[in-house]
C-alpha positions as CSV (number, residue, x, y, z in Angstrom):
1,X,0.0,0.0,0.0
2,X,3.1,2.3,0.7
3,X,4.8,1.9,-2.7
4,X,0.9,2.2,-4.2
5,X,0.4,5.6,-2.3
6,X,4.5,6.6,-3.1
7,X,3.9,5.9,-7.2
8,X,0.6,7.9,-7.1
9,X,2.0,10.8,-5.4
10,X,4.8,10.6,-8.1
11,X,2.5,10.8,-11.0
12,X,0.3,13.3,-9.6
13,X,3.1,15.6,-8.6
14,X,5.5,14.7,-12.4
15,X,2.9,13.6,-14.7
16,X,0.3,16.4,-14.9
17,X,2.7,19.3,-15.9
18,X,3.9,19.5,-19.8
19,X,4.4,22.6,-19.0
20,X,7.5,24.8,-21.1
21,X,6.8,27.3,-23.2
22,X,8.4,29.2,-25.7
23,X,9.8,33.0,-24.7
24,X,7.5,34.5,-27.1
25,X,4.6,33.3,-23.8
26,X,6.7,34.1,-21.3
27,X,6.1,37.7,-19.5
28,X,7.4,39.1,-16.0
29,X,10.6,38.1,-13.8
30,X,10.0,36.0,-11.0
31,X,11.7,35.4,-7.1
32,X,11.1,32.9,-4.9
33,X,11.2,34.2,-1.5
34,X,12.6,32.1,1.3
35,X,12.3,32.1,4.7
36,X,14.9,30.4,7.5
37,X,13.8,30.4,10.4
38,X,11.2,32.5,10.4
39,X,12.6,35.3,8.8
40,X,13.4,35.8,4.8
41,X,16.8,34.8,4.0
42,X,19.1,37.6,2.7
43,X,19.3,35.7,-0.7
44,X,15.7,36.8,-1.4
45,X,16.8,41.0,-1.2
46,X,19.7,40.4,-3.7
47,X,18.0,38.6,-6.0
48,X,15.0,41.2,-5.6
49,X,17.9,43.5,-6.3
50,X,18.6,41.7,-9.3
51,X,15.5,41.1,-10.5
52,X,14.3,44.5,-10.3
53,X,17.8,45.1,-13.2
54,X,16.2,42.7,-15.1
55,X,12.7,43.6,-15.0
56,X,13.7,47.5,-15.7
57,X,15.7,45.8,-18.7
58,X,12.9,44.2,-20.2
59,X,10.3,46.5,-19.1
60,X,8.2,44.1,-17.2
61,X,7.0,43.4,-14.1
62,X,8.9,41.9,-10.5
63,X,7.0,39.3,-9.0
64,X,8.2,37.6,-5.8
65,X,6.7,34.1,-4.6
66,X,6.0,34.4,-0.9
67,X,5.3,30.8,0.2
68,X,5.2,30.9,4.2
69,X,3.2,29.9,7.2
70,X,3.6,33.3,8.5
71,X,2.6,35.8,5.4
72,X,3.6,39.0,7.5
73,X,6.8,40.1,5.9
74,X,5.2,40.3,2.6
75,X,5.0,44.4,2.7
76,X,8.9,44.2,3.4
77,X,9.3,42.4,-0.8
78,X,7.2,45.5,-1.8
79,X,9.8,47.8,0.0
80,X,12.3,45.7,-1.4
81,X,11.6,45.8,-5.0
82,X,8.6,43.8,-6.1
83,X,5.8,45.4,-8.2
84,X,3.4,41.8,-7.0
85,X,3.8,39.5,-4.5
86,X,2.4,36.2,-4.8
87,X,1.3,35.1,-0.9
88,X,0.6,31.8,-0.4
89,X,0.7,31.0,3.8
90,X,0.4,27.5,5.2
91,X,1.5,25.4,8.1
92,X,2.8,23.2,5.3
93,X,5.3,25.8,4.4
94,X,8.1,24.4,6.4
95,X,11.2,23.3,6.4
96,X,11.9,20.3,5.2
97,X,9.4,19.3,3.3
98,X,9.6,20.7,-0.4
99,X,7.2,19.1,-2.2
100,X,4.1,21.6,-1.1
101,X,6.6,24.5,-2.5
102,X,7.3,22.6,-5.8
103,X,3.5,21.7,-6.2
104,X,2.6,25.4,-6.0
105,X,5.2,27.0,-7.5
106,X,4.3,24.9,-10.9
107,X,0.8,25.5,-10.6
108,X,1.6,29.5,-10.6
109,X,3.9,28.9,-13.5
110,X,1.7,27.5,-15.1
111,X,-1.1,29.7,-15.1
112,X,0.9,33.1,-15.3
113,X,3.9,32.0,-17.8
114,X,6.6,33.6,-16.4
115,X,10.0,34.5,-18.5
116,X,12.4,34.3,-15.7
117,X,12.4,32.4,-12.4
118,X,15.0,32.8,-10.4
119,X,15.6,30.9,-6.7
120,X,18.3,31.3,-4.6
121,X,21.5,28.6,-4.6
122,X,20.8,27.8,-0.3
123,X,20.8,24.4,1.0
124,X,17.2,24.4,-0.1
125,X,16.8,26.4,-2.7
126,X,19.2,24.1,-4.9
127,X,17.2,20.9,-3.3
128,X,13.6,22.9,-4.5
129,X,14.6,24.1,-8.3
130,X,15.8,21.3,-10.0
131,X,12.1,19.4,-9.0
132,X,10.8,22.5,-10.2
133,X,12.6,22.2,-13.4
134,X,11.7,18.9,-13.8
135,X,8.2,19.3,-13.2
136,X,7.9,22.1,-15.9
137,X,9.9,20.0,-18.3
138,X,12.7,23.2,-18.8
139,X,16.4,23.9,-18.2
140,X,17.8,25.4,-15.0
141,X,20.9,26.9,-14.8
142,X,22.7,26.6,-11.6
143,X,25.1,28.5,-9.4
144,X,25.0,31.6,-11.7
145,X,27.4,34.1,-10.9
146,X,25.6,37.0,-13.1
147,X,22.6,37.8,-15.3
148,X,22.0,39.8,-17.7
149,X,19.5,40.7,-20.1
150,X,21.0,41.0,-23.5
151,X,19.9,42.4,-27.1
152,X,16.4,41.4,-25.5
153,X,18.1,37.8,-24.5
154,X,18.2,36.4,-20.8
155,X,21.6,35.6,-20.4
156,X,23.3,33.4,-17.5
157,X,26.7,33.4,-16.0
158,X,28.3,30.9,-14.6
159,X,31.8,29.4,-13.5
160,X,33.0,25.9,-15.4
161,X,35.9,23.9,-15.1
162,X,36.5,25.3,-11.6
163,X,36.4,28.8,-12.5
164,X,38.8,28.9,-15.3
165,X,36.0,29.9,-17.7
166,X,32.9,31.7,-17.2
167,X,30.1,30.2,-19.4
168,X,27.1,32.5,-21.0
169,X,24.1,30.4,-21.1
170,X,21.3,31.4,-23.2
171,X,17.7,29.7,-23.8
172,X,14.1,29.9,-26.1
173,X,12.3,27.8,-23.6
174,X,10.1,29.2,-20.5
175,X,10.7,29.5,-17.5
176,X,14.0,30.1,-17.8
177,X,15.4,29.1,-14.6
178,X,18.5,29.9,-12.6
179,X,20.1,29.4,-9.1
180,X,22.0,32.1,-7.7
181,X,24.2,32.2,-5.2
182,X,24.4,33.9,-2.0
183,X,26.6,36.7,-1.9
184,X,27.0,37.2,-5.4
185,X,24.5,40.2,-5.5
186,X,24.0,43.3,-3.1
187,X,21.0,43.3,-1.7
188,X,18.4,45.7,-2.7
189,X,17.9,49.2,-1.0
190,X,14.6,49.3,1.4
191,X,12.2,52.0,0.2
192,X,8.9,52.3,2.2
193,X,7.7,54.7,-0.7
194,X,7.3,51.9,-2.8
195,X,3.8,50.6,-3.1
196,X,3.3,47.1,-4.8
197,X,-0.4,44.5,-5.1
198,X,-0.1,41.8,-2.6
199,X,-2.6,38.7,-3.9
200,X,-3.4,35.8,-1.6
201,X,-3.5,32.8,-2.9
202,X,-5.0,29.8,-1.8
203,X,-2.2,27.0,-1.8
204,X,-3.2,23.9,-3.8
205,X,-4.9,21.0,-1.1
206,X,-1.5,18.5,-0.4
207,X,-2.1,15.3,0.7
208,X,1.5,14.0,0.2
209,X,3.7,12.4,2.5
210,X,4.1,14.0,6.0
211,X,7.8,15.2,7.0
212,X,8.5,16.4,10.1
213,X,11.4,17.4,12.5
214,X,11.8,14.9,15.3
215,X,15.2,16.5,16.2
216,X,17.3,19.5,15.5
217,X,20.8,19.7,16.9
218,X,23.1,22.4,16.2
219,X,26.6,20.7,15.4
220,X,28.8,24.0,14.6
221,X,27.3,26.9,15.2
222,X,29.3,29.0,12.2
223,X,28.0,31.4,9.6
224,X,30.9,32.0,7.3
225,X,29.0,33.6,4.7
226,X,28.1,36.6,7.4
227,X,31.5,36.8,8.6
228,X,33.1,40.6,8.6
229,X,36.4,39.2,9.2
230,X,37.6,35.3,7.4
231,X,41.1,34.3,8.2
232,X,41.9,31.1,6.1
233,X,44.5,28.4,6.2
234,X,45.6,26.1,3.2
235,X,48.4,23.9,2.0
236,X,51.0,25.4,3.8
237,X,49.8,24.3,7.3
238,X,51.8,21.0,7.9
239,X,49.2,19.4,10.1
240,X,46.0,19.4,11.4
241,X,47.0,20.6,14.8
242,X,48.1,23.8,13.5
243,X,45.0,25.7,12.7
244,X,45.8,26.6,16.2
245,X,47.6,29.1,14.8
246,X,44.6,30.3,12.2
247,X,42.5,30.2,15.5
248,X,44.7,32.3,17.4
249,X,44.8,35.0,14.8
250,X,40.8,35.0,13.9
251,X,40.4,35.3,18.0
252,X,42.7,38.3,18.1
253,X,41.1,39.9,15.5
254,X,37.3,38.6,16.2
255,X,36.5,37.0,13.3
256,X,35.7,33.5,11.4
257,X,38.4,30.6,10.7
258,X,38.0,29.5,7.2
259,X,39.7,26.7,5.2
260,X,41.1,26.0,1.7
261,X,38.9,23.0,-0.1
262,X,42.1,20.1,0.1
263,X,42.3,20.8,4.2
264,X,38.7,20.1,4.5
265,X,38.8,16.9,2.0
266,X,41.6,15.8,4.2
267,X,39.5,15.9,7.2
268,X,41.2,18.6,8.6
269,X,38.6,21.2,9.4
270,X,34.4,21.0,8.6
271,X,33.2,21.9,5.2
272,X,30.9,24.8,7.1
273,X,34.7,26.4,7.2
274,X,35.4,25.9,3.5
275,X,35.5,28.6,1.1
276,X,35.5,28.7,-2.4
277,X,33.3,27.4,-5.8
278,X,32.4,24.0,-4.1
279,X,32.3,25.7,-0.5
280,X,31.0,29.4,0.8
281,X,31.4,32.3,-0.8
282,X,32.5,35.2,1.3
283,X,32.7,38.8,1.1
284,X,34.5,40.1,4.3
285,X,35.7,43.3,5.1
286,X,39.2,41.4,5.9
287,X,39.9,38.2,4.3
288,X,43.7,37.1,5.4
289,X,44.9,33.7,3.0
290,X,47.6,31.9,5.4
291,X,49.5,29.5,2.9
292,X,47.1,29.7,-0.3
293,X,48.3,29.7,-3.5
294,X,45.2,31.1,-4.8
295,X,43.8,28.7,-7.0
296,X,40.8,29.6,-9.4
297,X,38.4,27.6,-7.2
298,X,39.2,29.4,-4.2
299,X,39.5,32.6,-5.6
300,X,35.9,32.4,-6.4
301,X,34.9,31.9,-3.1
302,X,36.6,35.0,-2.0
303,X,38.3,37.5,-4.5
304,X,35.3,40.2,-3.5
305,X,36.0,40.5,-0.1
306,X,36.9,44.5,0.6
307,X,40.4,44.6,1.9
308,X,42.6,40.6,1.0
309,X,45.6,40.2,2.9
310,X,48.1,37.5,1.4
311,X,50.7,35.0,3.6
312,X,52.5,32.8,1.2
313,X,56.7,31.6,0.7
314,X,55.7,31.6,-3.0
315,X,55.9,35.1,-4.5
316,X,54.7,33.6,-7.9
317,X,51.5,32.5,-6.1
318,X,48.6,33.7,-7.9
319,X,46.6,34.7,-4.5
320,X,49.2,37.5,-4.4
321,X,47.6,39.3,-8.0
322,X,43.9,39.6,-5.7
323,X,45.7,41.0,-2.5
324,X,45.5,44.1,-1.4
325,X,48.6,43.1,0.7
326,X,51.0,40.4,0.1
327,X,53.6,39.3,2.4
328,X,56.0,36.8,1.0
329,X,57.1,34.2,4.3
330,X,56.8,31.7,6.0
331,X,53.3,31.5,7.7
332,X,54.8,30.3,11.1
333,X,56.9,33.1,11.7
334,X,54.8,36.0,9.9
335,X,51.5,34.6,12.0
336,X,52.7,35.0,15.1
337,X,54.8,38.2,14.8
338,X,51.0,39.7,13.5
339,X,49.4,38.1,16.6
340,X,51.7,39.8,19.0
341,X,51.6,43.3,16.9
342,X,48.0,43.1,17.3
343,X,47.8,42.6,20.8
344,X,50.6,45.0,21.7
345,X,49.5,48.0,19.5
């Protein structure tokens, strides 16, 4: 009876929806909205931000998707840059569960025909647009880097082969669907002048399976992305013991330890720590590279952060053509000298 009810739920969910479209239908630039614990991730206000560009660029309409058991926030996307907010509130609006967002979202799609839909590259987000895709039968571009409306084309950006080339990705078939991730965009400017049409919807009736959370245990408490201050290790630590070092100088300067990708693969440090294409992407005030050469996949994780301080025995290292300031040594004798200037000046 399970597998009868599981293969039901599968067609009923996949195999109503033929559902693309040529561009020639497709009107409007859409958000999805999301919401972590209780509140609407920062993701949503830079891709508002975004999408507003690329609205004005097409002269269209911004429309966010506001799917939530708690719809009082919704005024804030208006002030945010949303002409119309979709506002769909229900208890099963939570946190796992993604099917009652995927359900939704493609019935919208469906009968509004959007151009563009764009949802943000979080944890969820990059579990939620894919099934989205799917379930529309269109392409979805992930981790974009930029986007860009041009000669009346939706264009997206987007690193391949670790960062060594940045691919333009163009396509005649609607929704056209990207991920974006957090921190590539600034968030848009709050404007309580703004006025925008707020339309509730009622959600679709979901009668799919039942997820809930029997636990929740915080096993790191880190934010990286948030981080004013990153101060990284790589390569040229000798062992795992000496991100002592790393931890020493992030405590004197109160900020964030982060990690190159081949320390974390080595078991070194958590991948919450990691930065780079295949990790976090940061954007600090202060970003200090300890022993990193500066490979492309780590640069893209952190070549925007404000003010890059570089720590490497290799003056041909490439980290050293990002920093703002390079210092050519030995990370176990420049560390500490910095440690005691700091706490002495």
């Amino acid at each position: 009876m399970q597998l009868k009810r599981w293969l039901n739920n599968y067609v009923r969910i996949w195999g109503v929806y033929d559902m693309a479209y040529d561009e020639s239908e497709g009107e409007g630039v859409w958000i999805y909205c999301e919401q972590e614990k209780g509140e609407i991730h920062p993701v949503s206000y830079e891709l508002l931000n975004k999408g507003r560009e690329l609205a004005d660029d097409l002269n269209t309409h911004l429309t966010a998707l506001f799917l939530t058991p708690d719809g009082s926030d919704a005024q804030e996307l208006v002030y945010r840059g949303a002409d119309r907010i979709y506002l769909l509130e229900h208890d099963n609006f939570n946190y796992p569960n993604e099917i009652p967002f995927r359900e939704n979202i493609v019935k919208l799609v469906e009968d509004n025909k959007p151009e563009i839909l764009l949802i943000g590259a979080t944890h969820f987000g990059r579990s939620l647009a894919p099934r989205v895709a799917g379930a529309l039968e269109t392409g979805l571009t992930a981790d974009c880097t930029g986007l860009k409306i041009e000669k009346g084309d939706f264009v997206q950006i987007r690193p391949a082969f670790t960062g060594n080339i940045l691919a333009h990705i163009s396509t005649d078939r609607c929704p056209k669907m990207s991920t974006v991730r957090y921190k590539e965009f600034d968030e848009s400017e709050r404007d309580t002048g703004r006025e925008g049409e707020i339309i509730d919807i009622e959600p679709l009736e979901y009668d799919g399976p039942d997820v809930k959370i029997l636990n929740e245990m915080i096993i790191e408490d880190i934010n990286i992305q948030e981080a004013e201050i990153v101060v990284s290790g790589g390569k040229g630590l000798k062992d795992s013991q000496d991100f002592e070092i790393i931890e020493e100088l992030c405590s004197t300067l109160g900020g964030t330890v982060g990690s190159s990708r081949p320390l974390v693969d080595e078991g070194w440090i958590s991948r919450n720590h990691q930065v780079g294409y295949s990790g976090n992407r940061v954007k600090p005030n202060l970003y200090i590279a300890c022993g990193i050469s500066g490979a492309p996949q780590h640069l893209a994780g952190m070549k925007e952060s404000k003010i890059i301080v570089a720590i490497n025995t290799d003056p041909s290292a490439p980290i050293f053509d990002y920093a703002d300031y390079g210092i050519i040594g030995d990370l176990y004798e420049v560390v500490p000298k910095l440690i005691k200037e700091l706490r002495e000046g």
